[in-house]
TORRO-920455 format. One record per atom (N, C-alpha, C): residue number from 1; residue in one letter; x, y, z. Coordinates in Angstrom, 3 decimals, decimal comma. Atoms other than C-alpha are relative to their C-alpha. Example, Ala and Ser with C-alpha at 12.3 -4.5 7.8 and 13.67 -1.06 7.14 Angstrom:
2
+-----+------+----------+----------+----------+
| pos | code |       c1 |       c2 |       c3 |
+-----+------+----------+----------+----------+
|   1 |    A |    0,890 |   -1,190 |    0,000 |
|   1 |    A |   12,300 |   -4,500 |    7,800 |
|   1 |    A |    0,900 |    1,200 |    0,000 |
|   2 |    S |   -0,820 |   -1,190 |   -0,060 |
|   2 |    S |   13,670 |   -1,060 |    7,140 |
|   2 |    S |   -0,770 |    1,090 |    0,730 |
+-----+------+----------+----------+----------+
% end
This chain:
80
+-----+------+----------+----------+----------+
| pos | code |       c1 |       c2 |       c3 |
+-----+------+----------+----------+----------+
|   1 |    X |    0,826 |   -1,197 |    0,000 |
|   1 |    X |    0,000 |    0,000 |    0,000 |
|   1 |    X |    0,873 |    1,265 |    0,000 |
|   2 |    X |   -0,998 |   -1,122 |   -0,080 |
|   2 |    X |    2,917 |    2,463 |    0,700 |
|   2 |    X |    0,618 |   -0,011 |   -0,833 |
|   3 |    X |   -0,584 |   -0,387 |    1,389 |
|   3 |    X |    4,517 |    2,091 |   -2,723 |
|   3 |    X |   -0,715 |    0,266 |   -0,827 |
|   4 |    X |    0,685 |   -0,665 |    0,555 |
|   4 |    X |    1,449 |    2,744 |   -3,995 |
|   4 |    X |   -0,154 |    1,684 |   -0,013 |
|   5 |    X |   -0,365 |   -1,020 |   -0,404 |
|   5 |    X |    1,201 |    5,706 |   -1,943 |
|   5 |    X |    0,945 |    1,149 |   -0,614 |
|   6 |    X |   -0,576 |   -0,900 |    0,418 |
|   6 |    X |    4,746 |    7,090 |   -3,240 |
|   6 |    X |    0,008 |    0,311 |   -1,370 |
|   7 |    X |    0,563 |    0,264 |    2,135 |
|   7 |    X |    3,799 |    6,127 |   -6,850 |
|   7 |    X |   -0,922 |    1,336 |   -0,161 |
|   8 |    X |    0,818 |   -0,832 |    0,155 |
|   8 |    X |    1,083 |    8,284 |   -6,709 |
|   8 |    X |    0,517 |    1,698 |    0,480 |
|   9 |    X |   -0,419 |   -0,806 |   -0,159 |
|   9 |    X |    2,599 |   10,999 |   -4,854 |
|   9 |    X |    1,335 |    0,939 |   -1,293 |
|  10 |    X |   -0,922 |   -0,122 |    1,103 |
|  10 |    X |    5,406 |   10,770 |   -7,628 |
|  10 |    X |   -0,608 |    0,918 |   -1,312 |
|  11 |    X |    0,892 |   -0,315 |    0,700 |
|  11 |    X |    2,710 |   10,843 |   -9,988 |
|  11 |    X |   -0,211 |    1,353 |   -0,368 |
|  12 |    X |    0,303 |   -1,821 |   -0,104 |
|  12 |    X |    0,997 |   14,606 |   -8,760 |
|  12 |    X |    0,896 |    0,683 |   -0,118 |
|  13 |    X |   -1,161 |   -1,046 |    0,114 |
|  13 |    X |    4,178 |   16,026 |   -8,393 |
|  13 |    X |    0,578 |    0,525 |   -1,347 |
|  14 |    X |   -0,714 |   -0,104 |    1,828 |
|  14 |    X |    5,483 |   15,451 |  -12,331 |
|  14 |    X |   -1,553 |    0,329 |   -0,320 |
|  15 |    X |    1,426 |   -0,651 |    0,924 |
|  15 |    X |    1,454 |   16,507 |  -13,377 |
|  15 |    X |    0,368 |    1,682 |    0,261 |
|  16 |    X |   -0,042 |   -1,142 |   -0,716 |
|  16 |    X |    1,726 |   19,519 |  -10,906 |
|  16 |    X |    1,104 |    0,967 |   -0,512 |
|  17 |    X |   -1,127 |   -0,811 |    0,374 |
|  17 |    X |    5,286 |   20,686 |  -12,197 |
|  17 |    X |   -0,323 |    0,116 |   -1,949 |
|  18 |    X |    0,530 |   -0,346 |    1,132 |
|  18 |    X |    3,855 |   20,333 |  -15,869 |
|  18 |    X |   -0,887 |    0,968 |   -0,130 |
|  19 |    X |    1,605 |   -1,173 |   -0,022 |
|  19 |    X |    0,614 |   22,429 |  -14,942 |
|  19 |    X |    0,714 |    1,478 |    0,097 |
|  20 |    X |   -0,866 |   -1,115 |   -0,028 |
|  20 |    X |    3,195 |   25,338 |  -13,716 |
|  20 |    X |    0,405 |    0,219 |   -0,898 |
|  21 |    X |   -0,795 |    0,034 |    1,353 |
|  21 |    X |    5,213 |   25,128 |  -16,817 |
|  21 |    X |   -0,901 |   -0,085 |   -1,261 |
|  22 |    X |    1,552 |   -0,543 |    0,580 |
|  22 |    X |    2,071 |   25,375 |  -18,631 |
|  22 |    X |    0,134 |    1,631 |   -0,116 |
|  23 |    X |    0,124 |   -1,410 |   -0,326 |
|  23 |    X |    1,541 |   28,444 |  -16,730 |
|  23 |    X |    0,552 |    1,375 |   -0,220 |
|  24 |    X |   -0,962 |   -0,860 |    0,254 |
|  24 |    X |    4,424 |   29,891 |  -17,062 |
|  24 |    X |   -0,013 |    0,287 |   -1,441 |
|  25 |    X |    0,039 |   -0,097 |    1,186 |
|  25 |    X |    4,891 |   29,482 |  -20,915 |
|  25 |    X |   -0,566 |    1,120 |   -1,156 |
|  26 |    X |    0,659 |   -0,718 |    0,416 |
|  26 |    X |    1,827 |   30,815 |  -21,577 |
|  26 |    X |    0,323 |    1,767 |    0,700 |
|  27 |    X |    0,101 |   -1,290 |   -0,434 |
|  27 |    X |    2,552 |   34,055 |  -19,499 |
|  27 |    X |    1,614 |    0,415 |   -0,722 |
|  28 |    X |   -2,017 |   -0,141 |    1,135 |
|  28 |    X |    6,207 |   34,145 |  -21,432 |
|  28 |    X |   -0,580 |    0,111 |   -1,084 |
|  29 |    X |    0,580 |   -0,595 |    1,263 |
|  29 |    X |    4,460 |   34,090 |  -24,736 |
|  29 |    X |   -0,747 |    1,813 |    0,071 |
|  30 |    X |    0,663 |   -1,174 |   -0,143 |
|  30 |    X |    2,390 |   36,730 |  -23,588 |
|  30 |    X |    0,713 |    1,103 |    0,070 |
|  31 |    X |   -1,206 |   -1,080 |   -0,371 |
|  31 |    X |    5,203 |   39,252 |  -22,567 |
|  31 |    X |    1,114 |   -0,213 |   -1,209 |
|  32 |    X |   -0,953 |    0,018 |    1,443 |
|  32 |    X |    7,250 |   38,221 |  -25,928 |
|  32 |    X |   -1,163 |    0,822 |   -0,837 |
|  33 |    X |    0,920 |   -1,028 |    1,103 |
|  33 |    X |    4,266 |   39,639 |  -27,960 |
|  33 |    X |   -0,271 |    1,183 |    0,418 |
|  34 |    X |   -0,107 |   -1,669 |   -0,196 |
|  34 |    X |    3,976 |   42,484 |  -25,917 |
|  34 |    X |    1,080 |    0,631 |   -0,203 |
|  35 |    X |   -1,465 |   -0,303 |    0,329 |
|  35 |    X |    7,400 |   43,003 |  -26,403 |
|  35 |    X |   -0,046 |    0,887 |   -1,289 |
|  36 |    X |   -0,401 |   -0,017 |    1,609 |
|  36 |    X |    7,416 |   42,800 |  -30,228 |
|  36 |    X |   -1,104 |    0,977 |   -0,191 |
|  37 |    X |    1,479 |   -1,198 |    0,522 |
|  37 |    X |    3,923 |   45,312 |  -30,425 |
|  37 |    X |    0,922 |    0,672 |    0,728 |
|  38 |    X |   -0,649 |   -1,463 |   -0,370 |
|  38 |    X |    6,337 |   47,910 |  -28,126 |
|  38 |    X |    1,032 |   -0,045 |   -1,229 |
|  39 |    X |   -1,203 |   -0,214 |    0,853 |
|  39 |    X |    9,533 |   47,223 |  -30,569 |
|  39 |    X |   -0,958 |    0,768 |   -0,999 |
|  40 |    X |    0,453 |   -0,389 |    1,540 |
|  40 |    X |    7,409 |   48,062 |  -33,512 |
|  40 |    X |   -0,825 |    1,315 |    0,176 |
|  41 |    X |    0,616 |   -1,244 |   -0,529 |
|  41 |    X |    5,074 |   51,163 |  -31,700 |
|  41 |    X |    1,508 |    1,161 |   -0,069 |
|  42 |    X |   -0,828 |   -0,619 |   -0,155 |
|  42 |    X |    8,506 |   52,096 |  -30,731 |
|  42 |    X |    0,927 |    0,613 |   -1,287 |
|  43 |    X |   -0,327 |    0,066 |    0,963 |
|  43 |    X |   10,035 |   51,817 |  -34,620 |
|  43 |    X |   -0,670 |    1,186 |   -0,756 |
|  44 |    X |    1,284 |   -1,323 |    0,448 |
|  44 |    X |    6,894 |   54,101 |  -35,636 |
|  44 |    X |   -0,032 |    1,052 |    0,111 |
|  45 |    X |   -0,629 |   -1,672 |   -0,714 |
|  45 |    X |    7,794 |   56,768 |  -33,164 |
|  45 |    X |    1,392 |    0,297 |   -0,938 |
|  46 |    X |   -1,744 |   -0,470 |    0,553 |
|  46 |    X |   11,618 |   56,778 |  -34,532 |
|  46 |    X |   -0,224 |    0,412 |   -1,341 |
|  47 |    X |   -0,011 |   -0,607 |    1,104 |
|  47 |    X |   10,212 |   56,655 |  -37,938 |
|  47 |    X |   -0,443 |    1,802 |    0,109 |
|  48 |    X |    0,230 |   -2,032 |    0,489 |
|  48 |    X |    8,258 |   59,916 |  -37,580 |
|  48 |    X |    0,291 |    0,857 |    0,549 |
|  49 |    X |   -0,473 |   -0,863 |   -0,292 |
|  49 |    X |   10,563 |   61,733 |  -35,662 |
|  49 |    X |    1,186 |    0,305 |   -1,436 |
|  50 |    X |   -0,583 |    0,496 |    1,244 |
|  50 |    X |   12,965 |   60,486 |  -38,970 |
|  50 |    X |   -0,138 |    0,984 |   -0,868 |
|  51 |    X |    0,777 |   -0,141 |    1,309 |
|  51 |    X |   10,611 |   61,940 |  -41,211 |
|  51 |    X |   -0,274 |    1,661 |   -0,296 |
|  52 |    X |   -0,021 |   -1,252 |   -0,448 |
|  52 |    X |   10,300 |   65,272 |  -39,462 |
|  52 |    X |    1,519 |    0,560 |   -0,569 |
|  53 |    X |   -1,458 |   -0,873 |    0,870 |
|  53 |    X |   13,945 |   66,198 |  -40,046 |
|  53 |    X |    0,354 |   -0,207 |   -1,140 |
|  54 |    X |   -0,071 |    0,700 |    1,484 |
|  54 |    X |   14,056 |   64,546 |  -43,283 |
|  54 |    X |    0,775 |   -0,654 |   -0,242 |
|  55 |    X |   -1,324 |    0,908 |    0,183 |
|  55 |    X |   16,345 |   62,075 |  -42,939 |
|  55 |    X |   -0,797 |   -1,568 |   -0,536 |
|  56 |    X |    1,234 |    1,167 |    0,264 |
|  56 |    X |   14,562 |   59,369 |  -45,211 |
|  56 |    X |    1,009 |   -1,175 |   -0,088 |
|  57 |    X |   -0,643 |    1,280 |   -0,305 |
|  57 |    X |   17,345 |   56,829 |  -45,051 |
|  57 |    X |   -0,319 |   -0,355 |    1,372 |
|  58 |    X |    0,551 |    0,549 |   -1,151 |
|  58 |    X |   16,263 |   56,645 |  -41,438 |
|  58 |    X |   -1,038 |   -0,432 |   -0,072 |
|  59 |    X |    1,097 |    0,599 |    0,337 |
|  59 |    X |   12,944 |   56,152 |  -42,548 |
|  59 |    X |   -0,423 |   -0,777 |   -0,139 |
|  60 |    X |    0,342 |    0,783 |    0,942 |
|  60 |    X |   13,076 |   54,010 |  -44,501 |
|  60 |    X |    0,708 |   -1,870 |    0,576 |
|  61 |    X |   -0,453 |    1,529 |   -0,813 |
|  61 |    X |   15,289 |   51,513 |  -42,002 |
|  61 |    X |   -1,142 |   -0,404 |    1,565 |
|  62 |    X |    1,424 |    0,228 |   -0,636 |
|  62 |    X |   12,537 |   52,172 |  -39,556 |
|  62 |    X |   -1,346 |   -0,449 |    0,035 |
|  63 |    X |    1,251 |    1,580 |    0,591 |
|  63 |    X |   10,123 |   50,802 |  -41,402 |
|  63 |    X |   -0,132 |   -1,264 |   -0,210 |
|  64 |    X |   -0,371 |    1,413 |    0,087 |
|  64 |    X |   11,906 |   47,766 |  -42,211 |
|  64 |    X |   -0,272 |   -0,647 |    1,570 |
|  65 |    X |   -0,034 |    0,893 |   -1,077 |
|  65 |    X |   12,473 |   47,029 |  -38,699 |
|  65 |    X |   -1,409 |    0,123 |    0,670 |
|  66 |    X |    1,440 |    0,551 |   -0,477 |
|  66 |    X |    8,831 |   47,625 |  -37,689 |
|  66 |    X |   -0,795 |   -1,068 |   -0,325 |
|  67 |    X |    0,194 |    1,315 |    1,030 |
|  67 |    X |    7,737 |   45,350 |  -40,497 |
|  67 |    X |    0,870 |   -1,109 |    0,833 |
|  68 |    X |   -0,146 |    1,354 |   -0,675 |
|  68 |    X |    9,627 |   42,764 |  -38,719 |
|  68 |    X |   -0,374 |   -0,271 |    1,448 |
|  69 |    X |    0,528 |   -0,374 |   -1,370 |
|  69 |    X |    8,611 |   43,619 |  -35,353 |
|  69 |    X |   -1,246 |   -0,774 |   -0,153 |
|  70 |    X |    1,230 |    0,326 |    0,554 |
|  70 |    X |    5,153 |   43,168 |  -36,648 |
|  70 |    X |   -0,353 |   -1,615 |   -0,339 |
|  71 |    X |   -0,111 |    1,485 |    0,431 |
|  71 |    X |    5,762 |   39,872 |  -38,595 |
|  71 |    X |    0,194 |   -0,664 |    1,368 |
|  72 |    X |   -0,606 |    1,147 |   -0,654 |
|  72 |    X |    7,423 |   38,447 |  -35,308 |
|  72 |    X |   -1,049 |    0,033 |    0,821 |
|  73 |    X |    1,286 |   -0,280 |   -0,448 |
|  73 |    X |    4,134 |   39,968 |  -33,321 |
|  73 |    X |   -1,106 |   -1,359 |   -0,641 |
|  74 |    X |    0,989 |    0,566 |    0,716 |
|  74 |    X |    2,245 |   37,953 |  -35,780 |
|  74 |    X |    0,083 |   -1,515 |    0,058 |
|  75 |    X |   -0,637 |    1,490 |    0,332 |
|  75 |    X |    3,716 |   34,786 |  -36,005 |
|  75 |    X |    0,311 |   -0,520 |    1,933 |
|  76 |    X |    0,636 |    0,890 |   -1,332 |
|  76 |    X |    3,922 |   34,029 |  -32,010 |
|  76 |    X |   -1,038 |    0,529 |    0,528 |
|  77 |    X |    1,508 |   -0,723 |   -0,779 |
|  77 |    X |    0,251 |   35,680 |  -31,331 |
|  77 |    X |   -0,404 |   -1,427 |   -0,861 |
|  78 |    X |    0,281 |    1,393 |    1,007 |
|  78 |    X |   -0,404 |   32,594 |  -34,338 |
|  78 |    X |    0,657 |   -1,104 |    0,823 |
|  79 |    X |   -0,528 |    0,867 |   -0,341 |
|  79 |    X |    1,741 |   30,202 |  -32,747 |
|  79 |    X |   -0,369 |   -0,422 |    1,752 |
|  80 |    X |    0,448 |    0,442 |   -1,314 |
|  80 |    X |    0,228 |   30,380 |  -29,332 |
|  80 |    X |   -1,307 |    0,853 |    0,478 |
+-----+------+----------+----------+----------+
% end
């Protein structure tokens, strides 16, 4: 009956440390996509301060990197 006991105890413990790691994951995805929506808000701002002095080679790399910001936004908001 008592190796049943630690069996089972064994058991909850490896469910229980999966359920956390669950938990966690999901709240780590969550804070990577918020991430990647500030990088790219933030890219937006730089562009149109950029755009103001007229410096369109800045512009124009500011856009790129929002565009990927965006894409990477997109692709783990899709992926989880």
């Amino acid at each position: 009956d008592t190796v049943y006991r630690v069996h089972w105890l064994c058991a909850k413990a490896l469910r229980d440390r999966w359920a956390e790691e669950m938990l966690l994951v999901k709240h780590e995805m969550d804070w990577t996509c918020d991430f990647f929506l500030h990088e790219a808000e933030e890219w937006i701002r730089l562009g149109n301060i950029s755009r103001q002095v007229h410096k369109e080679g800045h512009v124009g790399y500011a856009a790129r990197q929002c565009k990927i910001y965006q894409c990477l936004y997109a692709e783990a908001s899709h992926a989880f």
